[in-house]
Biopython code that builds the backbone (N, CA, C, O; Angstrom):
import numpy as np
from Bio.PDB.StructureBuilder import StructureBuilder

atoms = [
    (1, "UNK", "N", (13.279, -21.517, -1.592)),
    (1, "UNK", "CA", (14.163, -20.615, -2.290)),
    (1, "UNK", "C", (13.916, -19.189, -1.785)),
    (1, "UNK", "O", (12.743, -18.825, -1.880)),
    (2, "UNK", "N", (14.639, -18.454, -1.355)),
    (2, "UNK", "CA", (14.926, -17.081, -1.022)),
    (2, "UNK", "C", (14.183, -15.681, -1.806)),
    (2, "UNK", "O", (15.058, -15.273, -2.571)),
    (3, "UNK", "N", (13.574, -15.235, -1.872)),
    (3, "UNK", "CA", (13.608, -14.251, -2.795)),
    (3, "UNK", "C", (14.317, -13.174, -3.195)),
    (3, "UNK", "O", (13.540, -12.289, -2.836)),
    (4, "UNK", "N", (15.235, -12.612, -3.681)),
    (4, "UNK", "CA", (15.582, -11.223, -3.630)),
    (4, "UNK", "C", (14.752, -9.893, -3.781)),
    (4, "UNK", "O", (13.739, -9.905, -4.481)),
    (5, "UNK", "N", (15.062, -9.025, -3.296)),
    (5, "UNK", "CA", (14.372, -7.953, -2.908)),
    (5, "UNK", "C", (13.837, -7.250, -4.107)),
    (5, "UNK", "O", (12.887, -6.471, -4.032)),
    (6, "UNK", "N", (14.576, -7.588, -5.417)),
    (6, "UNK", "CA", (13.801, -7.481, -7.081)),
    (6, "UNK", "C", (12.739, -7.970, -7.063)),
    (6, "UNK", "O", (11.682, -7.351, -7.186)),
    (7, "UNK", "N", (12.881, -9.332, -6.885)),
    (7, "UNK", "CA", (11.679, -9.938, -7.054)),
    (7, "UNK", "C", (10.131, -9.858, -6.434)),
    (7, "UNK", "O", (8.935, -9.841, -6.727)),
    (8, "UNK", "N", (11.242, -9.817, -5.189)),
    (8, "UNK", "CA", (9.692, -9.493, -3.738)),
    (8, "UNK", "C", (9.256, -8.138, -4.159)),
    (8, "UNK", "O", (8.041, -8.087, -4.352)),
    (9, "UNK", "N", (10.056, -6.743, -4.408)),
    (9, "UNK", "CA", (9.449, -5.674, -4.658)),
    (9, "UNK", "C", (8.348, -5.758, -5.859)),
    (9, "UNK", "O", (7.256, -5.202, -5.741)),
    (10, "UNK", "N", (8.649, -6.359, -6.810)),
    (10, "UNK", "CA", (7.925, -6.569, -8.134)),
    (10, "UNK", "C", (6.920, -7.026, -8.010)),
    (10, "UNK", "O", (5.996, -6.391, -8.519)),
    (11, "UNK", "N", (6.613, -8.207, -7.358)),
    (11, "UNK", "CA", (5.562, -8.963, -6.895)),
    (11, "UNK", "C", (4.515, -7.925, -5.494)),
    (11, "UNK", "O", (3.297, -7.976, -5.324)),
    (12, "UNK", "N", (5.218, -7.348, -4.958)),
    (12, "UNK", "CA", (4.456, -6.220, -3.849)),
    (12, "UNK", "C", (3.907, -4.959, -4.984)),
    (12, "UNK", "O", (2.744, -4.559, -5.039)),
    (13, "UNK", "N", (5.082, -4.447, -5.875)),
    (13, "UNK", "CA", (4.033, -3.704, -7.061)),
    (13, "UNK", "C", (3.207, -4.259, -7.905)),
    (13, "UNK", "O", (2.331, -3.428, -8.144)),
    (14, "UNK", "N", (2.988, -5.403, -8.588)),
    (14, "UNK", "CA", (2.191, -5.936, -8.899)),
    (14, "UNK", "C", (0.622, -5.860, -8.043)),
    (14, "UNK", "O", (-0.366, -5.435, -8.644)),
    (15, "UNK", "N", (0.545, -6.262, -6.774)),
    (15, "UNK", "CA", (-0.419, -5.987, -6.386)),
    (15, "UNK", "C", (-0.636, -5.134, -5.533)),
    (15, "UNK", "O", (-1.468, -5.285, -4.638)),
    (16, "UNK", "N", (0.175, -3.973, -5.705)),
    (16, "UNK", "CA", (-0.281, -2.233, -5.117)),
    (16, "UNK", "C", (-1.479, -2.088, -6.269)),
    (16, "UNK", "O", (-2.699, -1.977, -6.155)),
    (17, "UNK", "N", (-0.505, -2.143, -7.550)),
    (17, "UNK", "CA", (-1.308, -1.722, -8.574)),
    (17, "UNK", "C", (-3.002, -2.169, -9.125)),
    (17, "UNK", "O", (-3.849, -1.548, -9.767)),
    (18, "UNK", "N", (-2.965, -3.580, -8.497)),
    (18, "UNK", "CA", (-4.045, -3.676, -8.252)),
    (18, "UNK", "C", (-5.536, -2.650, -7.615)),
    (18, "UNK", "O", (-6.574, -2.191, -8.091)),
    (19, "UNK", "N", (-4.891, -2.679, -6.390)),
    (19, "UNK", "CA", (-5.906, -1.673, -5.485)),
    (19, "UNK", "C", (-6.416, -0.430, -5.966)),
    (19, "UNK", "O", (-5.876, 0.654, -6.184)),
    (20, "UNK", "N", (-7.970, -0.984, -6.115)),
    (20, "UNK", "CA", (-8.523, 0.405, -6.872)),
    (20, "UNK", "C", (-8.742, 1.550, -6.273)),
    (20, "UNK", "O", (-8.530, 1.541, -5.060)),
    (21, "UNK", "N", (-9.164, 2.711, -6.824)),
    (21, "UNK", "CA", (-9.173, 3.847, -6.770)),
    (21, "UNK", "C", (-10.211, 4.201, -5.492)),
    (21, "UNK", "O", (-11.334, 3.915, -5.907)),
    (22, "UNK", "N", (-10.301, 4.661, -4.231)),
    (22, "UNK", "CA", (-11.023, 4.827, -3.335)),
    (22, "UNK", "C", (-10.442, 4.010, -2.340)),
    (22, "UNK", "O", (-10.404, 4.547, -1.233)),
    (23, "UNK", "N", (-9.854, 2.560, -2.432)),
    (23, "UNK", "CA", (-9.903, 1.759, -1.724)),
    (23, "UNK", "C", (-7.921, 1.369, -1.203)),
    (23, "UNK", "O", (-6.990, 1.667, -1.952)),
    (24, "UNK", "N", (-7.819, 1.006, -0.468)),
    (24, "UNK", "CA", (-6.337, 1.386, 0.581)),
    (24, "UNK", "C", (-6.145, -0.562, 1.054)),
    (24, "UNK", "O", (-6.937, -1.387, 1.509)),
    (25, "UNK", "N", (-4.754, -0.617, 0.662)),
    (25, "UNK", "CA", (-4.160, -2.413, 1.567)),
    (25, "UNK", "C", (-3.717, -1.543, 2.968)),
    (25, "UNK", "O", (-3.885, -0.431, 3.469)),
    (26, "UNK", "N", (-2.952, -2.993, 3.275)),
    (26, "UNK", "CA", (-2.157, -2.477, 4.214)),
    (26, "UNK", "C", (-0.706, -3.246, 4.404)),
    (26, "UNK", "O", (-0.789, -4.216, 3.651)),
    (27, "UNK", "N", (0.481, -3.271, 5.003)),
    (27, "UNK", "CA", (1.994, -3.645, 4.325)),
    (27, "UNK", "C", (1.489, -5.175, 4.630)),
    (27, "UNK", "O", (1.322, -6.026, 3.756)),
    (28, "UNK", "N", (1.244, -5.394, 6.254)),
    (28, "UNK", "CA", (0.636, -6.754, 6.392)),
    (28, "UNK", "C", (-0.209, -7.711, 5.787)),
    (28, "UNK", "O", (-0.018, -8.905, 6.016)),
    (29, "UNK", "N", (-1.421, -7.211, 4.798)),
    (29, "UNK", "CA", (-2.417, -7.787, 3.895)),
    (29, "UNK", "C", (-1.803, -8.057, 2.806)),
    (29, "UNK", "O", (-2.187, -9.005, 2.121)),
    (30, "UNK", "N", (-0.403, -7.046, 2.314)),
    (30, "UNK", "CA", (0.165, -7.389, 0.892)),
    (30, "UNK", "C", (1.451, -8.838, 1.419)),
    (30, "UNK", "O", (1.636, -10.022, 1.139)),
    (31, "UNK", "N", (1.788, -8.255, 1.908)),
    (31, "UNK", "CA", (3.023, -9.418, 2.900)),
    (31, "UNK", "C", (1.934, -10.938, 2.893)),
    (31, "UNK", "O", (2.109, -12.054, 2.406)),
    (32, "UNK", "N", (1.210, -10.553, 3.390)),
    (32, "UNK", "CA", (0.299, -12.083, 3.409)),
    (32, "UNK", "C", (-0.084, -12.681, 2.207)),
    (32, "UNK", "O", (-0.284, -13.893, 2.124)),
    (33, "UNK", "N", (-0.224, -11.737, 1.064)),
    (33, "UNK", "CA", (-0.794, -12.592, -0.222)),
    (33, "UNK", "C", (0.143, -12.758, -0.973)),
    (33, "UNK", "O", (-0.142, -13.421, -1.970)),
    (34, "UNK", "N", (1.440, -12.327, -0.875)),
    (34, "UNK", "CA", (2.649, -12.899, -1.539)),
    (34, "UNK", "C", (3.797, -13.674, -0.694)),
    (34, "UNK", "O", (5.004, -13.835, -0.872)),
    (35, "UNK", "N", (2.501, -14.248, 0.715)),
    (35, "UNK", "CA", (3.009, -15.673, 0.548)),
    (35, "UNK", "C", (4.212, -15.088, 1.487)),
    (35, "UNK", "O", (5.187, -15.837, 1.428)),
    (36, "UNK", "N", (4.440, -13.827, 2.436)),
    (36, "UNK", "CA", (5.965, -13.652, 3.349)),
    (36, "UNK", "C", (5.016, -12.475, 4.648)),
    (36, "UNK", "O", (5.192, -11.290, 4.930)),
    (37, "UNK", "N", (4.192, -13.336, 5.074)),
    (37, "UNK", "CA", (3.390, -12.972, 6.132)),
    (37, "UNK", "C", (4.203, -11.716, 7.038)),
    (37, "UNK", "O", (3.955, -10.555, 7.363)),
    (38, "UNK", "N", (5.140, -12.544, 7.197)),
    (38, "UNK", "CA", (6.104, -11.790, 8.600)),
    (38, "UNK", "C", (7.365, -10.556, 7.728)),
    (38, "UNK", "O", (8.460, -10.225, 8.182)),
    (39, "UNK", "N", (6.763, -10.119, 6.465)),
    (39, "UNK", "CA", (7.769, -9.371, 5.677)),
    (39, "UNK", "C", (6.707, -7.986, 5.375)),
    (39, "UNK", "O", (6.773, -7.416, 4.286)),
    (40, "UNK", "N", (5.709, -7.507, 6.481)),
    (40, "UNK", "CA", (5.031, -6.299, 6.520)),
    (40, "UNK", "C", (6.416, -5.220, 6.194)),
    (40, "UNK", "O", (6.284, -4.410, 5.277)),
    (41, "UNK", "N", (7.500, -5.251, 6.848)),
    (41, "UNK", "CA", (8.894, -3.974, 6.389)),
    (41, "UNK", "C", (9.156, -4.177, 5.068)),
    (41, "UNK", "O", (9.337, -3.371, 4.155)),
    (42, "UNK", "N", (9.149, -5.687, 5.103)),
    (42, "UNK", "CA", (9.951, -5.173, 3.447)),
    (42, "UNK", "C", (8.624, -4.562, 2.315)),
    (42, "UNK", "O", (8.850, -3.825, 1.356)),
    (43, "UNK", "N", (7.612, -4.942, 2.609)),
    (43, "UNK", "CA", (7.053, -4.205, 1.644)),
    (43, "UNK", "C", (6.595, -2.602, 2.130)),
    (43, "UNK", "O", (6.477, -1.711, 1.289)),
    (44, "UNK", "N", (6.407, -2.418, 3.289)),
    (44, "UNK", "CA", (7.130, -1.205, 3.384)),
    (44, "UNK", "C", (8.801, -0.222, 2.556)),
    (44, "UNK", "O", (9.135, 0.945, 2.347)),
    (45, "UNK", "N", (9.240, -1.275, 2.398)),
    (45, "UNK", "CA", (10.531, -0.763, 2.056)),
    (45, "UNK", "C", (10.167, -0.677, 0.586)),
    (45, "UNK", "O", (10.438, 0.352, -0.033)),
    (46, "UNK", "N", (9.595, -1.652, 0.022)),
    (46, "UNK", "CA", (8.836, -1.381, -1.439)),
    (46, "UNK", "C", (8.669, -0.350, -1.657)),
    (46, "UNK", "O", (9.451, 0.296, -2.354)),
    (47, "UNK", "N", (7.529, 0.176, -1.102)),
    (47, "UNK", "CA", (6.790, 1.324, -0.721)),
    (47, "UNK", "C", (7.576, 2.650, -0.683)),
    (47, "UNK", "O", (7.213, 3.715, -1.184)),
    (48, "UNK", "N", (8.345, 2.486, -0.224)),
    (48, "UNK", "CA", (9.747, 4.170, -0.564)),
    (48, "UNK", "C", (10.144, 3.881, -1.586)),
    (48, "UNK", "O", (10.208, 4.952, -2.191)),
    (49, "UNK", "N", (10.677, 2.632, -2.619)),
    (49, "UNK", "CA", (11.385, 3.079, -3.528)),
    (49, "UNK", "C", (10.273, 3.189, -4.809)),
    (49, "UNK", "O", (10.471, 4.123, -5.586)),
    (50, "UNK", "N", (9.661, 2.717, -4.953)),
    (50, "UNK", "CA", (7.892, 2.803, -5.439)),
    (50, "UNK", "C", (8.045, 3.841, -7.043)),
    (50, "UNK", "O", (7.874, 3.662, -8.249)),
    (51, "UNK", "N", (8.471, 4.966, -6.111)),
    (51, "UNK", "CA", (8.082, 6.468, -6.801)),
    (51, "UNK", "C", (9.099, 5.872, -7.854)),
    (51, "UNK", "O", (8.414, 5.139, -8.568)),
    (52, "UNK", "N", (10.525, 5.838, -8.327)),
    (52, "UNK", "CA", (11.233, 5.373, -9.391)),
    (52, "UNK", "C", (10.896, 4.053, -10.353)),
    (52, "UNK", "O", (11.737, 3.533, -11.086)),
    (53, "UNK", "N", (9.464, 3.587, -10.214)),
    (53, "UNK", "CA", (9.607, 2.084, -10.548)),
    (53, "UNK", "C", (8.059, 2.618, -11.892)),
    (53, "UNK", "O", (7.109, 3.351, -11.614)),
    (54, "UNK", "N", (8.306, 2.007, -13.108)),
    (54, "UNK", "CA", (7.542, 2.218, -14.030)),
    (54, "UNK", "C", (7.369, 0.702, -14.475)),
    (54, "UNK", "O", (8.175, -0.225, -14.550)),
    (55, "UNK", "N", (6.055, 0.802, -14.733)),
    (55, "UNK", "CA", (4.656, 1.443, -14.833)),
    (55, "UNK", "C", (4.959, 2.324, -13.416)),
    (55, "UNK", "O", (5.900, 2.265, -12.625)),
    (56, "UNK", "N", (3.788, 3.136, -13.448)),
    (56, "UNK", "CA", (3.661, 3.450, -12.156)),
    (56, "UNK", "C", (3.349, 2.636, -11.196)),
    (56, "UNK", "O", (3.259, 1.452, -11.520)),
    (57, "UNK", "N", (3.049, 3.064, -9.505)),
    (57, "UNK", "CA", (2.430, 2.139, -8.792)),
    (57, "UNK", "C", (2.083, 3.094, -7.393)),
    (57, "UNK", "O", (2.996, 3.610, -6.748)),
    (58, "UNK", "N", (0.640, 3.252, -7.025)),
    (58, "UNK", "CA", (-0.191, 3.710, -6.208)),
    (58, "UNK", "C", (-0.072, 3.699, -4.710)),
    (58, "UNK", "O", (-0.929, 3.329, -3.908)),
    (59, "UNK", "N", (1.501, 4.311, -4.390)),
    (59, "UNK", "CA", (1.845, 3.891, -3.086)),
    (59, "UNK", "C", (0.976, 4.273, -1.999)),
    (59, "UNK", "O", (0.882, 3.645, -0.944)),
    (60, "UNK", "N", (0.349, 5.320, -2.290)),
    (60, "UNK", "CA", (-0.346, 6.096, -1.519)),
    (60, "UNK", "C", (-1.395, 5.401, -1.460)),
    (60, "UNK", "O", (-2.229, 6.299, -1.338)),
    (61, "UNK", "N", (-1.956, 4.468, -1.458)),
    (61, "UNK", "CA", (-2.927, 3.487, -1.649)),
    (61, "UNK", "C", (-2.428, 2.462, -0.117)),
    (61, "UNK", "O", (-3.349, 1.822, 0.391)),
    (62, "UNK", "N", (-1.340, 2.372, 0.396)),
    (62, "UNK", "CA", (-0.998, 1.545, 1.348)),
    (62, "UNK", "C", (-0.515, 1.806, 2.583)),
    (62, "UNK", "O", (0.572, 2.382, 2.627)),
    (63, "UNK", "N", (-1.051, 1.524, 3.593)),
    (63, "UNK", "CA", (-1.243, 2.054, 4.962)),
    (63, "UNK", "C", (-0.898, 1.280, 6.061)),
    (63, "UNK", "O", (-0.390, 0.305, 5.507)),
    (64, "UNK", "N", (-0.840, 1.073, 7.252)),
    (64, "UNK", "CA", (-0.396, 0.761, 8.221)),
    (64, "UNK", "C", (-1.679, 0.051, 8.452)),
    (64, "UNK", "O", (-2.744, 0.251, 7.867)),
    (65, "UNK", "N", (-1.281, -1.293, 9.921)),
    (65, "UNK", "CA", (-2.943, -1.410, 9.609)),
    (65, "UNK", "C", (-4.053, -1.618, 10.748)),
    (65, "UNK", "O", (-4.719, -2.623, 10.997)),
    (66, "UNK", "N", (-4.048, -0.400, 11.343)),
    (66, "UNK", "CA", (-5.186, 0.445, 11.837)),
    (66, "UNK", "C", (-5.303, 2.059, 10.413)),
    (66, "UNK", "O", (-6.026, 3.055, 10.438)),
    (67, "UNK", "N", (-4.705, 1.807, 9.829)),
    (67, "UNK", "CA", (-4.982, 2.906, 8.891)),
    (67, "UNK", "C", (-4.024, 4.438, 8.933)),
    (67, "UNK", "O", (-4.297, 5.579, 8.560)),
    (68, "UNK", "N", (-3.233, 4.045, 9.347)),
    (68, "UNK", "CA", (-2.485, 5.631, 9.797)),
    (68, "UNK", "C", (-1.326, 5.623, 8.779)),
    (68, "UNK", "O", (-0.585, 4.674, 8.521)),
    (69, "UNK", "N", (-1.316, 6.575, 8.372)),
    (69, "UNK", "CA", (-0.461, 7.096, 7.094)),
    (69, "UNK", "C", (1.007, 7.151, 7.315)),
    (69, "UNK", "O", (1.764, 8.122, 7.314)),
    (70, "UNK", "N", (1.218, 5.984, 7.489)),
    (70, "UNK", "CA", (2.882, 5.758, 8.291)),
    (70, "UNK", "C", (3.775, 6.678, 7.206)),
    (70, "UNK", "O", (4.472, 7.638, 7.535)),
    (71, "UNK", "N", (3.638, 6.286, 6.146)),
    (71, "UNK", "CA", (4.453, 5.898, 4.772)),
    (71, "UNK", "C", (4.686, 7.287, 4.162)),
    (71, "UNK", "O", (5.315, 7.196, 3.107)),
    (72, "UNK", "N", (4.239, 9.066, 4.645)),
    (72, "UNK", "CA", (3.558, 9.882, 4.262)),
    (72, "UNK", "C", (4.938, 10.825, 4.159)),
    (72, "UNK", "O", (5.155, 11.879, 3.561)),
    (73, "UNK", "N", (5.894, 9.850, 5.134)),
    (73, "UNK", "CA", (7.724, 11.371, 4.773)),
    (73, "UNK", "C", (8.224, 10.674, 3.554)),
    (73, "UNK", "O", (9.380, 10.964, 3.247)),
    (74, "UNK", "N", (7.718, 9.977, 2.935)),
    (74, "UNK", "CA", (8.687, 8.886, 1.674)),
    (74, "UNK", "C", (7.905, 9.514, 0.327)),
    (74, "UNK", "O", (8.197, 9.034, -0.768)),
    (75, "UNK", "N", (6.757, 10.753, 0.424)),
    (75, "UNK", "CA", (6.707, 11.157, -0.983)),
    (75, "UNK", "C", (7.500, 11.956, -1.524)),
    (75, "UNK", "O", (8.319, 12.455, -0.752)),
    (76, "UNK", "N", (7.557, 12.279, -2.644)),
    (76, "UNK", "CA", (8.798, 13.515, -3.490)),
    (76, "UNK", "C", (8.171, 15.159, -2.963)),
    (76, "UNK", "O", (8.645, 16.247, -2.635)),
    (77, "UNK", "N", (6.986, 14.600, -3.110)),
    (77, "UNK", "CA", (6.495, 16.270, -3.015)),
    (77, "UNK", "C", (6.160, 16.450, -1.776)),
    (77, "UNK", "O", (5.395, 17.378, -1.511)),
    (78, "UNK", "N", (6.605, 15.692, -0.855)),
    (78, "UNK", "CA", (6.190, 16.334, 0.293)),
    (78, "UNK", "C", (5.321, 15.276, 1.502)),
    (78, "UNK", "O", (4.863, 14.154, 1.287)),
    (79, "UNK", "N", (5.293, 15.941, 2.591)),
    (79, "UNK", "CA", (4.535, 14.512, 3.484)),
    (79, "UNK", "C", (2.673, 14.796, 3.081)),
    (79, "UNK", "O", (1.664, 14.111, 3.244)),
    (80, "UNK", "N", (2.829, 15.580, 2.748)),
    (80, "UNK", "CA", (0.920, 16.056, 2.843)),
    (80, "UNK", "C", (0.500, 15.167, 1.771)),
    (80, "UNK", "O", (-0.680, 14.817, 1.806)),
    (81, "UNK", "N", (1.429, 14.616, 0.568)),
    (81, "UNK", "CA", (1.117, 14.390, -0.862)),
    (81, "UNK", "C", (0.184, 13.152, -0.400)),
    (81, "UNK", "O", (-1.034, 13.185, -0.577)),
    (82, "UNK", "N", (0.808, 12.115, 0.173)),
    (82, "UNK", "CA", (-0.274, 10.842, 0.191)),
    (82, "UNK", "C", (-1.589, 11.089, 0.684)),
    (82, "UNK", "O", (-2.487, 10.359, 0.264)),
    (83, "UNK", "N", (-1.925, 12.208, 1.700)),
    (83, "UNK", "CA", (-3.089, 12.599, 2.194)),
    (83, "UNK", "C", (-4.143, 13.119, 1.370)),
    (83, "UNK", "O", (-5.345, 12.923, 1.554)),
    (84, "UNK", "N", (-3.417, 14.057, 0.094)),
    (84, "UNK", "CA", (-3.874, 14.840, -0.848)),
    (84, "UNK", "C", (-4.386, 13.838, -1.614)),
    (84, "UNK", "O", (-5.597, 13.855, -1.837)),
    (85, "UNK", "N", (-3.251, 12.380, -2.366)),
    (85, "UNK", "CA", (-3.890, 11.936, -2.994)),
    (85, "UNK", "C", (-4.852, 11.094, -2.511)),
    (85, "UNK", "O", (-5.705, 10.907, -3.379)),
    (86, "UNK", "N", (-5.104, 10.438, -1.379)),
    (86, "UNK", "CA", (-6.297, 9.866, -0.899)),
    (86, "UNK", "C", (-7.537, 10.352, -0.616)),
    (86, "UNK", "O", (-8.605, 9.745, -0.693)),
    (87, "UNK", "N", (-7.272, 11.881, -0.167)),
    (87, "UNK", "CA", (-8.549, 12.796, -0.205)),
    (87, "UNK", "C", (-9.340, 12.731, -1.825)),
    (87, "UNK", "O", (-10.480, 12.323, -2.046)),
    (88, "UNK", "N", (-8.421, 13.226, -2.754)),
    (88, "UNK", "CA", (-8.663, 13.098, -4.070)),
    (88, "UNK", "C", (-9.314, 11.726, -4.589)),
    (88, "UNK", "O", (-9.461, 11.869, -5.802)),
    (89, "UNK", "N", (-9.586, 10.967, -4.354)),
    (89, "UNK", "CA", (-10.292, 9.225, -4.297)),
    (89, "UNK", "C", (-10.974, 9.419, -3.271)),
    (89, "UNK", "O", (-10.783, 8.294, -2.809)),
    (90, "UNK", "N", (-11.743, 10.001, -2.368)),
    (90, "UNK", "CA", (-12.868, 10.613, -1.521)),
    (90, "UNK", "C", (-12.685, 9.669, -0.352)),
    (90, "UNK", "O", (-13.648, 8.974, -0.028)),
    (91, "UNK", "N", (-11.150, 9.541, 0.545)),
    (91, "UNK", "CA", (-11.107, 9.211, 1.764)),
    (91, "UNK", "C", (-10.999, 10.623, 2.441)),
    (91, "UNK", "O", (-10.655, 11.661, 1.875)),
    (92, "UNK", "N", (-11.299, 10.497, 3.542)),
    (92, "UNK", "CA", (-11.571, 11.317, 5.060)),
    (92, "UNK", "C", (-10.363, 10.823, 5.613)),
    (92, "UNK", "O", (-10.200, 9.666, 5.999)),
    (93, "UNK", "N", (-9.493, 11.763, 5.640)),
    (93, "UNK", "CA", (-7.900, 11.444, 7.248)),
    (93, "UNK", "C", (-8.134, 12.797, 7.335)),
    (93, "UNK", "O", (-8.370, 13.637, 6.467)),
    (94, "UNK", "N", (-7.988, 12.889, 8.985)),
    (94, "UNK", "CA", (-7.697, 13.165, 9.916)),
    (94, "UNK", "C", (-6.561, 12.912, 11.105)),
    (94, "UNK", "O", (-6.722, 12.073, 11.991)),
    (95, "UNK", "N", (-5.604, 13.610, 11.011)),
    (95, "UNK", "CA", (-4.830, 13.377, 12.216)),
    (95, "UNK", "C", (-3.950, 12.038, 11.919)),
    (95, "UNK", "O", (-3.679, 11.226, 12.803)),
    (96, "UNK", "N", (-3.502, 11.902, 10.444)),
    (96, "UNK", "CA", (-2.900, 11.168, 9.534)),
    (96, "UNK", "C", (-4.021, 9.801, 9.863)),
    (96, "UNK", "O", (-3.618, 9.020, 10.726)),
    (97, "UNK", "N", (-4.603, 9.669, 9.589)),
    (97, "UNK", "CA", (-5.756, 8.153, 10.011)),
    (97, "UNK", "C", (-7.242, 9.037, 9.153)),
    (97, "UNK", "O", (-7.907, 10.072, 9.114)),
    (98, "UNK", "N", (-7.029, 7.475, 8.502)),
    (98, "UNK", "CA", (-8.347, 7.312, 7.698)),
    (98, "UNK", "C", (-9.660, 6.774, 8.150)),
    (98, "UNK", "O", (-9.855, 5.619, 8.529)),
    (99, "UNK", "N", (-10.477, 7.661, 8.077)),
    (99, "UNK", "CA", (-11.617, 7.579, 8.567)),
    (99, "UNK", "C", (-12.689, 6.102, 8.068)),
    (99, "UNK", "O", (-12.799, 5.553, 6.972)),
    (100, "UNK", "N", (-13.364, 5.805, 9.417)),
    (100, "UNK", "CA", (-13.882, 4.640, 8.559)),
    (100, "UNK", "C", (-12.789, 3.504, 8.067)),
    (100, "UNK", "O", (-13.269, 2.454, 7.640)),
    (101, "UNK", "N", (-11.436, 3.632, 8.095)),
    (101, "UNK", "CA", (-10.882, 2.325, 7.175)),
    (101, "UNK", "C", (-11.752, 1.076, 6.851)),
    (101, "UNK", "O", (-11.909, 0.538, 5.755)),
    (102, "UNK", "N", (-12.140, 0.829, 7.738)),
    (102, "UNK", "CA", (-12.532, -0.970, 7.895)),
    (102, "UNK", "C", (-13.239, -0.732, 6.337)),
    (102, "UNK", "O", (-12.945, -1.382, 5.333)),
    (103, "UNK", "N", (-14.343, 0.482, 6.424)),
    (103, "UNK", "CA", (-14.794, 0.707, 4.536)),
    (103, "UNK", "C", (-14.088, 0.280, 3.515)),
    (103, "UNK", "O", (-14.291, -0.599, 2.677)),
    (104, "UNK", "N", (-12.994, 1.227, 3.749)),
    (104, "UNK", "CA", (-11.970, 0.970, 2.197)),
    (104, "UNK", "C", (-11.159, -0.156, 2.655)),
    (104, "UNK", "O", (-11.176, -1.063, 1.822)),
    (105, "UNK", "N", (-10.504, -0.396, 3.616)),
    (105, "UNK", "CA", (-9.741, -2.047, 3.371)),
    (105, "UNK", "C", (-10.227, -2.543, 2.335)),
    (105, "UNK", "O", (-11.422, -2.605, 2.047)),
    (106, "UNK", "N", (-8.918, -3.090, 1.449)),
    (106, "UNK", "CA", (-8.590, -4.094, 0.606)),
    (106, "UNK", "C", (-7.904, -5.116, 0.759)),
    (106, "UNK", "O", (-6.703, -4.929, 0.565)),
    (107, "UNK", "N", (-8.175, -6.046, 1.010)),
    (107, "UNK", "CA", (-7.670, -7.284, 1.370)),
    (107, "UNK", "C", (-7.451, -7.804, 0.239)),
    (107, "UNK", "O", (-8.511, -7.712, -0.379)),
    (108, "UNK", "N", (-6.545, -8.389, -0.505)),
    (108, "UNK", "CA", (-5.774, -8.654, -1.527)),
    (108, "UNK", "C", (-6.054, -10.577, -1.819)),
    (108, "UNK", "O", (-6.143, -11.274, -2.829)),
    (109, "UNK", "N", (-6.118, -10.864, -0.206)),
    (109, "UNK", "CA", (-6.800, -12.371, -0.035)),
    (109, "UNK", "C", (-7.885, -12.842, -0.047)),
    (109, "UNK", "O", (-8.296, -13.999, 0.050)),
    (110, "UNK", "N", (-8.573, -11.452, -0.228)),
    (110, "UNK", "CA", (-10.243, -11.471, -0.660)),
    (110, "UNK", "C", (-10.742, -11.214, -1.875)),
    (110, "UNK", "O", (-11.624, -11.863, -2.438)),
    (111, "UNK", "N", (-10.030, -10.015, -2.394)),
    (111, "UNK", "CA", (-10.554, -9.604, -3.551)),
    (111, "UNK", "C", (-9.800, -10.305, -4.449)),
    (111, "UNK", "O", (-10.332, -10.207, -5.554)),
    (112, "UNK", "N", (-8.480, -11.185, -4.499)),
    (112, "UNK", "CA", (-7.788, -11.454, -5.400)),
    (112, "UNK", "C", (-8.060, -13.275, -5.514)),
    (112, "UNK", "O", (-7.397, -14.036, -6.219)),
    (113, "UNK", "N", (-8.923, -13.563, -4.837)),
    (113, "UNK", "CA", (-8.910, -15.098, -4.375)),
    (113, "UNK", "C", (-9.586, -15.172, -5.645)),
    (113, "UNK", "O", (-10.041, -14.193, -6.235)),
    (114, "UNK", "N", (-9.657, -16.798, -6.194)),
    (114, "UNK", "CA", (-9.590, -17.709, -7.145)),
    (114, "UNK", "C", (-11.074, -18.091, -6.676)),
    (114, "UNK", "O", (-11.232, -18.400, -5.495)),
    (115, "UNK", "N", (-12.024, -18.085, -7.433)),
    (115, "UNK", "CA", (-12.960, -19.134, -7.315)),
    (115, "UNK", "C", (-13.275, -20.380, -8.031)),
    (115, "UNK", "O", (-14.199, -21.097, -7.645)),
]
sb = StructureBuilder()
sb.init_structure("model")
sb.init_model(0)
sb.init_chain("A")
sb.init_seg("    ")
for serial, (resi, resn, name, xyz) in enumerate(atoms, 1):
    if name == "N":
        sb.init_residue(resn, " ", resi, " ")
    sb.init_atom(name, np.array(xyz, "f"), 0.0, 1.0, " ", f" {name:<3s}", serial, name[0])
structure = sb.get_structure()
């Protein structure tokens, strides 16, 4: 069965919101744990409409994946905002790329797995 783009977005905010505070996915790691491996864009595309969707949801938390702040012209306030808020949760970017990533990676198929 197909998903529509309601659904898939909902299910991609669902587990943005997950990802805690310090720590960064990436479109490919979320695409993989909801099961649409090869759908890294569409949750990118999540990811821009994000800011209108309540509860909230921690876009700035999700990155490209070598770590580079693809996603950073899609805030309201501006491109610096996702940098600001990741600095603010004590990541290091530089030169839109987060320092260290491999640290903060969140893998969603790791931390969210069933034992």
């Amino acid at each position: 069965m197909k998903k529509t783009n309601n659904h898939f977005f909902d299910e991609v905010y669902q587990v943005v919101r997950l990802i805690p505070k310090g720590r960064v996915s990436t479109y490919g790691a979320i695409a993989k744990y909801i099961a649409t491996g090869k759908s890294a864009r569409m949750v990118g595309w999540a990811m821009n409409k994000a800011g209108s969707v309540s509860p909230k949801v921690p876009a700035h938390r999700v990155v490209n994946r070598i770590g580079l702040l693809t996603g950073k012209h899609h805030f309201n306030n501006g491109p610096n905002t996702m940098q600001q808020l990741l600095e603010k949760e004590g990541l290091l970017i530089i030169d839109d790329q987060i320092q260290q990533f491999e640290l903060f990676f969140w893998d969603p198929m790791i931390e969210l797995s069933i034992e």
